[in-house]
N, C-alpha and C positions, 0 to 999 in steps of 0.2 A: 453542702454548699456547692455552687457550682463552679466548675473547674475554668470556667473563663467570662470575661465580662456580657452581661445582657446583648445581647442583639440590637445594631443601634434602630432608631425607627428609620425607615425606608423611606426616602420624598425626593425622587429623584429633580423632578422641578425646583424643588428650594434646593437643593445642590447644584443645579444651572444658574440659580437667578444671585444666588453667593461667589459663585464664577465667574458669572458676567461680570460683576463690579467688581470685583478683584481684579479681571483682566482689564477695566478700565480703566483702572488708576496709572497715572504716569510712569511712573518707578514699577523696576521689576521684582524690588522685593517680595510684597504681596502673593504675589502668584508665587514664585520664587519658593516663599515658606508655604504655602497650602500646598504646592506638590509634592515640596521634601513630608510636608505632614500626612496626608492622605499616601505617598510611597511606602513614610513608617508604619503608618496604623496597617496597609493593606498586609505587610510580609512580618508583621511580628505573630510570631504563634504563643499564645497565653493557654493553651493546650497541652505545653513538650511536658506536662509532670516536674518542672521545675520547682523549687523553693520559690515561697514570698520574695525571701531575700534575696536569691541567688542574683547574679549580674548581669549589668542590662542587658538586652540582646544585641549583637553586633550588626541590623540587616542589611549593610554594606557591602557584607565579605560574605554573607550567605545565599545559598541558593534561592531563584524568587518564589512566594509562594503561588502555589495553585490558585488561589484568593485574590492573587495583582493580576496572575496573566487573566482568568477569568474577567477582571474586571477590567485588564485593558481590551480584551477583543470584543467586548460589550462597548469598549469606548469608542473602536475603530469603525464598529460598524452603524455607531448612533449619528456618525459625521456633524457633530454640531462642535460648532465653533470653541464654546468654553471648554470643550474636551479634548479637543484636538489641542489645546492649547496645555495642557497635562500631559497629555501623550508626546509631545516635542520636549516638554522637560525632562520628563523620563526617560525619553531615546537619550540626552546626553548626560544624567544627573545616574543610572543603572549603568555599571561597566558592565554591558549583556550584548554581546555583537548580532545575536538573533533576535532579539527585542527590538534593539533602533534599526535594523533591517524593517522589521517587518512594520514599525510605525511609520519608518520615512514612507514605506510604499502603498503605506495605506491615505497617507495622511499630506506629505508634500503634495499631488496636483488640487488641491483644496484650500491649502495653507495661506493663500496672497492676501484673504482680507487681516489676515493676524498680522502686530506689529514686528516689525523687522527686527528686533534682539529677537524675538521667539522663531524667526526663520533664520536668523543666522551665530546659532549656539553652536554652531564649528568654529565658528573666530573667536570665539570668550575667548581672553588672553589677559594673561596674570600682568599687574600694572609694577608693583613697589609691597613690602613689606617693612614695616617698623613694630617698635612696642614702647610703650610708657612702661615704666617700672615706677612706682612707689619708690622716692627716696629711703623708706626704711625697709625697701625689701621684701615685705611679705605680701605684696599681690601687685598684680603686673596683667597689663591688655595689649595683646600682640594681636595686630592688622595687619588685614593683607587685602590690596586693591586689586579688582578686576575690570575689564569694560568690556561692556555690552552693548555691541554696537555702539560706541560708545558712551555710551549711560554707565556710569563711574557703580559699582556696588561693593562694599568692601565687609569681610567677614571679620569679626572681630570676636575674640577669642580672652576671655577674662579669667588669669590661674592664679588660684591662692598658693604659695608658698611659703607655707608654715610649712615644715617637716618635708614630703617631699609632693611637689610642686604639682595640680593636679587641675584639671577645666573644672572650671565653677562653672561658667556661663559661656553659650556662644549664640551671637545674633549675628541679621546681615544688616549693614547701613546702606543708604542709597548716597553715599556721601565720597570725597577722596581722601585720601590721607592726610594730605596737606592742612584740607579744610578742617580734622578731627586733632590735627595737631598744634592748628591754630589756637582753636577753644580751650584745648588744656593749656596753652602757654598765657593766654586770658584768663583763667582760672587760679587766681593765687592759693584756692582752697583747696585743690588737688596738685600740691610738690610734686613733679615728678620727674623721670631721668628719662629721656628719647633717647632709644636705644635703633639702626637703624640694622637691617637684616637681611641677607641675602633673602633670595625667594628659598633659594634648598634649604638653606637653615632655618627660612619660618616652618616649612613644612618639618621636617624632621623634629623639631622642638613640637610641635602643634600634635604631632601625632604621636609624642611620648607623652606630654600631657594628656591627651584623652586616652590614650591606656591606665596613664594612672588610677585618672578618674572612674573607671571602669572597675577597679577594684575597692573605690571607698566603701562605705558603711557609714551612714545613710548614702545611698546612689546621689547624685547629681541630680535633683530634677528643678527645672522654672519655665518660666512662660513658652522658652523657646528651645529649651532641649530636655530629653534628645527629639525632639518632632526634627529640630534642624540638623540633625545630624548626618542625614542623606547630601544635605544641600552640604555642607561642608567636608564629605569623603568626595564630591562629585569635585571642589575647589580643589581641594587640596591634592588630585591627581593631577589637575593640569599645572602643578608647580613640579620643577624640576627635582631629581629625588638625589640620592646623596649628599646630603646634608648634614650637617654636625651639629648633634646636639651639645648645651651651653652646660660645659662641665666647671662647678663653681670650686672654690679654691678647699682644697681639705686639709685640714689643720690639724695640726700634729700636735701631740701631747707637750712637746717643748716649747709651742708655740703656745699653747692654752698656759701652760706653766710658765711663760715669760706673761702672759700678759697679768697674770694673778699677780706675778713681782711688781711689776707694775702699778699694779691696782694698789697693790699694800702698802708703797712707798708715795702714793699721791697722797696730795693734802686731803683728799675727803675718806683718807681711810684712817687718817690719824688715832680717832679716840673710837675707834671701836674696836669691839672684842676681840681674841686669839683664836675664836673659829670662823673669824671674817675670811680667812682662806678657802678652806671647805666650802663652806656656804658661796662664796664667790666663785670656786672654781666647777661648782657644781651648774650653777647659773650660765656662765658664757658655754659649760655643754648641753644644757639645755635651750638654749635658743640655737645652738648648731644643729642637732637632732632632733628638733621639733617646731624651733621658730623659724625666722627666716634665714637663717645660716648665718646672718652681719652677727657675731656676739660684738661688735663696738657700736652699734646702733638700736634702741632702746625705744617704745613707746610706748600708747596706753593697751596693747593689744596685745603686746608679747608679758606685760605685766600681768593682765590680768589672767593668760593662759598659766602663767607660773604661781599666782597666790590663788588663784580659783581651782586650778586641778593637779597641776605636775608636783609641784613642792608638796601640799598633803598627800598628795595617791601616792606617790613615789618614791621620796623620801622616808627611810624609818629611821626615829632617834627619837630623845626626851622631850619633854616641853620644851624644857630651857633652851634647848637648841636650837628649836624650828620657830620659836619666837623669838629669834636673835635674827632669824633673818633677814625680814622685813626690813631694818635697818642696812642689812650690807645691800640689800637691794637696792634701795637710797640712793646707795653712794657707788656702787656699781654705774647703776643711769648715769650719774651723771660723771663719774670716770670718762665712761666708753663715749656718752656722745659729745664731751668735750672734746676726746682724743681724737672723734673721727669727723668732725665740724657741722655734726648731725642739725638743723636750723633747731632754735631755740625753744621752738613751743612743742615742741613731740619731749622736750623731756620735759616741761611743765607740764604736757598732758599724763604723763608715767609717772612723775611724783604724786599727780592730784589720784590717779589711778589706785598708788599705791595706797594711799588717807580712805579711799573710798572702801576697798575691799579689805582693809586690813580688820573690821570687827567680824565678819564672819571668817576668816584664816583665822582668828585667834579661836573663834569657835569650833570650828574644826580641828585644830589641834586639840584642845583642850575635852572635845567631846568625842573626837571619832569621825570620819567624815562614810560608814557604809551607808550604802544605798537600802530602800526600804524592802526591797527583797519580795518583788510578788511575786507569787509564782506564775511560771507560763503558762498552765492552763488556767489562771484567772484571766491574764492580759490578753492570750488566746481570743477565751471568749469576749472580752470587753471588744476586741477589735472585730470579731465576725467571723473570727478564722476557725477550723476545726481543734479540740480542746489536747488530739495530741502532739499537735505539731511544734516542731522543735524550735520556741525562740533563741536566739546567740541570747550569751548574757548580758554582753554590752548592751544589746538594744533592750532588753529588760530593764536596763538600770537605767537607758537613756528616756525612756517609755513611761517609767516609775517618777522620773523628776518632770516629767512634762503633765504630771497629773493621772495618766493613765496606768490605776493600781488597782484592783478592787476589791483591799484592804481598804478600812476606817481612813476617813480622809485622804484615799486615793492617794499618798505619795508625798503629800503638803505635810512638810513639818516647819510647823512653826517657830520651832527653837532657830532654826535659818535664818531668820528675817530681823535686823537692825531695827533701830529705831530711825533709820535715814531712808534704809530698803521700804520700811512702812508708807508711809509717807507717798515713794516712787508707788507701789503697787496700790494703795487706794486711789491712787487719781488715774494707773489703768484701769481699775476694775469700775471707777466711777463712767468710765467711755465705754468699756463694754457694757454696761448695764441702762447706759441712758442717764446719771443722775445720781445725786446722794438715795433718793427718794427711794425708787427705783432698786437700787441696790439694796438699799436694807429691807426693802419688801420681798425680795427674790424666797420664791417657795421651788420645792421638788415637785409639785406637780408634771407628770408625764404630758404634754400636747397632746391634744384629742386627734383622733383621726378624723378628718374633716371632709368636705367637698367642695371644690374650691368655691371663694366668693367672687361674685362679682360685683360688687357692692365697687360705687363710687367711679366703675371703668364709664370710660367712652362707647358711647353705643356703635361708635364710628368706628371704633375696633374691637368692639364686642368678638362677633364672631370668631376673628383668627385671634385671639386670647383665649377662645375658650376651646378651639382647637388642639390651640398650644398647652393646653392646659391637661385635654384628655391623654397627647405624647409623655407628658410634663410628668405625670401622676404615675404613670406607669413606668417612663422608666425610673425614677426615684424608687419606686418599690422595689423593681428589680436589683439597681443598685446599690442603693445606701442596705437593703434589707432591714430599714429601721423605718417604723408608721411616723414617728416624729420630726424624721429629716423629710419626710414628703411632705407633711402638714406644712414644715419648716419653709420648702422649696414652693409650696403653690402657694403662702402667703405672700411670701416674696416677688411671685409674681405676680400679685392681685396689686404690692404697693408701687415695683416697678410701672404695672400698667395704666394705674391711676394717675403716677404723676409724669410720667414720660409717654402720653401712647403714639407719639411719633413712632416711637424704637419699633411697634409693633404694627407698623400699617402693613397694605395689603401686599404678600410677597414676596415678604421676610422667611430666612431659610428656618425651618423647627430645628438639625441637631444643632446649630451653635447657638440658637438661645436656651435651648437646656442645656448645654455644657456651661454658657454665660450664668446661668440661674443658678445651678446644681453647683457652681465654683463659689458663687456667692455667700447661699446658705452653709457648703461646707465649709469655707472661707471662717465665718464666721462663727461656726459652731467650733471650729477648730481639729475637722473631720479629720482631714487631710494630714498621712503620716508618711513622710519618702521613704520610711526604713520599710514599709510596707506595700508591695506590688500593687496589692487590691484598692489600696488605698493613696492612691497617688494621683495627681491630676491628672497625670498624662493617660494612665486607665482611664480615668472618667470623660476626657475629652475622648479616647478612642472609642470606648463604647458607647459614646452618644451621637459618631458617627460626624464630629466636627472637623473640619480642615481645617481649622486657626484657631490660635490659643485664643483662651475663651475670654481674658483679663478686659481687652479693651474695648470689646463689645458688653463686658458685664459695666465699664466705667461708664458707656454712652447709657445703657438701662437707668444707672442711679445717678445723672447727673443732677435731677433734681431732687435727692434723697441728699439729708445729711449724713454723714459719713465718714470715719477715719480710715487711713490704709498707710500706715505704716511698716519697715521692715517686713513689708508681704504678709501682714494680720491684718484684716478688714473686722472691722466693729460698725454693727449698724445702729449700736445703743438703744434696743428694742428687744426687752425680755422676750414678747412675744414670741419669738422670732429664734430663740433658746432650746434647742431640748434640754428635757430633766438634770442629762447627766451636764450640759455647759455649765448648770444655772447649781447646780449643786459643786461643780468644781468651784466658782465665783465666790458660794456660800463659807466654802473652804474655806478661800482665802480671804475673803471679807472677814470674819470671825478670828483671824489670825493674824489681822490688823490693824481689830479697832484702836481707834485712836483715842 
């Protein structure tokens, strides 16, 4: 296998003609994220002999590679416009005092047709910092406004805070604070507490979250990080440092032990059992140590983290026991969020929570809850990887429930699945499959290895489709290393082209429509795994040589495609469109559903 991703294809003109409209768009976000992305892609080395898993690369704090400056003094001396316009972000976005030297003097007597934020990124100047927190605590988005030239852009930074607090997400908006503060307090559907912040203290909080995040398992990856992660070490220097990070309150064992008293003398603990203690006092320390640290605030999210993983995995006692809990759970909810004036429909939603998940917790007690135990040199090879390399367990067993096992029915055990769960996964599988029809037709046949069609395109964009098509086909080989995900990837583009060939008229860039393409079919086959280096979008955008995530150029492709994209799983409801092993996972679970 090779040690780092394909070579992306080389077009330097569709890398101008992707920059020009970038650079023409009013807002500087755009450009903004294509420099922070094309910075990341140039200086990460997928080379160093590291683990799949090992952690992300830092390119902030590391020296530049050989690979950026080559490709900036290639940029300094092409003097065109779009580039120069890269080359000035990079002078202030790379803390390199020899770097922005030598681009201002290459590049400043040239620079007057470009617009004025992009000539005056000496004054970016940090505006206000705030955060919304989720009333219950476990996830929170802290802003931080800057202006550019005065064009308002503000980073926004999304931390889950379950257990201990870590970046989920970070984008830039071209918006103020005011205005993103507005929207939430118009939104009754997102509760939430404005929380206002020094500038020092957003940074200092901002930069312990993304170390955290740094060390998860699965890494952090989405649309916009870490491509944007340049862009937000470049922000986060011009805020002032010494800053205090937000140390939450730590609760004492007499403190947990008053509230258990508590708990046992309110009316909703009356008529239950003598190990409502236990079971209760073990509850408020697991949402301390794992939830969002409120044990007096309860919802459908910290419930379901407790009867779907912590109380089976980690608790050991008898039946009798761990099926008594459910019930102080009950009464726990709604102890804590009456005591703490929690709004009323988060414990309706963690009561309804607990009714939902309580027939598989009782199966799991009653049955055992181990994982199916592939081994790693089977998952190895299912994933592409060499057969001896060493998977964590965790990600074994997290790999084995996602289907990927290659044992008998891959991981799917059906003793799992309610009669209510049934129900929920036949009407997903009915979407990914196109149909009742459709679904119960589904065969293992392998996708032939094909040549793309052109059946049904526009003649008027013949040609640069089938261009695209010859980049398209090779890098997918190179790639996926699988004949079926290419077949997969050039159908995909025969149906995008037939019904959208706007997307493809003359002069459109080739890597970010194969990144757009290659996201789709993986999207959909369900290629894409974050626990896995090779297999993560962000590789696949960087080896195909694209500056921008690929999502919303893949949404203009299928606008006139039917299509679902939920929770970041795109279904095009088109076996065709399936390799073997989707349409046999599908098989799985269809077969362990019928109704």
């Amino acid at each position: 296998m090779p040690s780092q991703p394909p070579e992306p294809p080389s077009d330097e003109p569709d890398l101008l003609a992707e920059l020009s409209a970038v650079l023409a768009d009013p807002s500087p976000v755009p450009l903004l994220l294509a420099a922070s992305s094309m910075g990341y892609a140039a200086n990460v080395d997928e080379d160093d002999g590291s683990s799949p898993f090992s952690m992300p690369p830092k390119v902030e704090s590391s020296p530049l590679s050989e690979q950026f400056l080559t490709l900036t003094s290639a940029m300094m001396e092409s003097a065109a416009p779009e580039t120069d316009a890269l080359l000035l972000i990079w002078a202030a976005m790379f803390d390199d005092p020899l770097l922005r030297r030598r681009i201002h003097r290459a590049v400043d007597s040239r620079s007057q047709s470009l617009p004025e934020w992009l000539r005056s990124l000496d004054s970016v100047s940090p505006v206000a910092a705030a955060s919304l927190r989720h009333e219950l605590g476990h996830e929170e988005t802290l802003f931080v406004e800057f202006s550019l030239s005065g064009q308002p852009v503000t980073m926004a930074v999304a931390v889950t805070r379950l257990g201990t607090p870590y970046l989920e997400d970070c984008y830039p908006i071209d918006d103020t604070i005011d205005s993103i503060q507005r929207l939430a307090a118009d939104n009754p559907q997102m509760p939430s507490d404005h929380i206002e912040l020094t500038l020092a203290n957003a940074r200092a909080q901002i930069e312990e979250f993304v170390d955290h995040g740094d060390h998860m398992m699965p890494p952090t990856e989405t649309d916009t990080w870490p491509s944007v992660r340049l862009l937000l070490a470049w922000m986060l220097r011009l805020l002032p440092d010494g800053g205090e990070v937000e140390e939450p309150h730590e609760w004492t064992e007499d403190e947990i032990g008053s509230l258990v008293t508590d708990f046992l003398a309110s009316s909703w603990a009356q008529e239950i059992r003598s190990d409502a203690a236990m079971h209760a006092e073990r509850l408020f320390d697991f949402q301390l140590t794992h939830g969002s640290g409120e044990p007096l605030k309860w919802g459908a999210t910290a419930v379901n983290m407790i009867m779907g993983d912590l109380y089976p995995r980690k608790v050991l006692a008898d039946d009798e026991f761990m099926l008594s809990m459910p019930t102080v759970l009950a009464a726990v909810v709604r102890f804590a969020n009456e005591r703490s004036g929690t709004s009323p429909e988060f414990t309706t939603s963690a009561l309804e929570a607990i009714d939902e998940a309580l027939p598989e917790y009782r199966r799991r007690v009653s049955e055992g809850s181990s994982a199916s135990g592939a081994p790693a040199s089977g998952l190895a090879d299912l994933l592409g990887l060499p057969s001896d390399v060493e998977l964590p367990e965790g990600l074994i067993e997290q790999l084995s429930t996602m289907g990927l096992d290659p044992n008998s029915g891959r991981g799917f055990d059906p003793r799992a699945i309610t009669a209510e769960d049934a129900k929920l996964w036949r009407e997903e599988l009915r979407l990914r499959a196109g149909g009742e029809e459709n679904l119960a037709s589904l065969d293992e046949e392998p996708l032939p290895a094909e040549d793309f069609s052109t059946d049904g395109i526009s003649p008027k964009v013949l040609p640069q489709v089938q261009a695209l098509a010859a980049d398209l086909a090779r890098f997918a080989d190179a790639h996926f290393r699988d004949p079926e995900m290419t077949t997969a990837v050039l159908r995909i583009l025969n149906l995008t082209a037939r019904t959208n060939p706007a997307a493809f008229r003359r002069g459109f860039a080739h890597p970010p429509a194969i990144a757009a393409l290659c996201w789709i079919a993986g999207k959909n086959n369900r290629w894409f795994i974050a626990e896995v280096r090779q297999r993560t979008i962000q590789t696949m955008m960087l080896a195909a040589g694209a500056t921008t995530q690929p999502t919303a150029r893949a949404k203009s492709m299928l606008k006139n495609v039917s299509y679902s994209l939920e929770a970041q799983e795109l279904d095009l409801g088109d076996p065709a469109l399936l390799t073997s092993l989707a349409r046999a996972d599908l098989m799985a679970m269809r077969d362990a559903t019928i109704e």
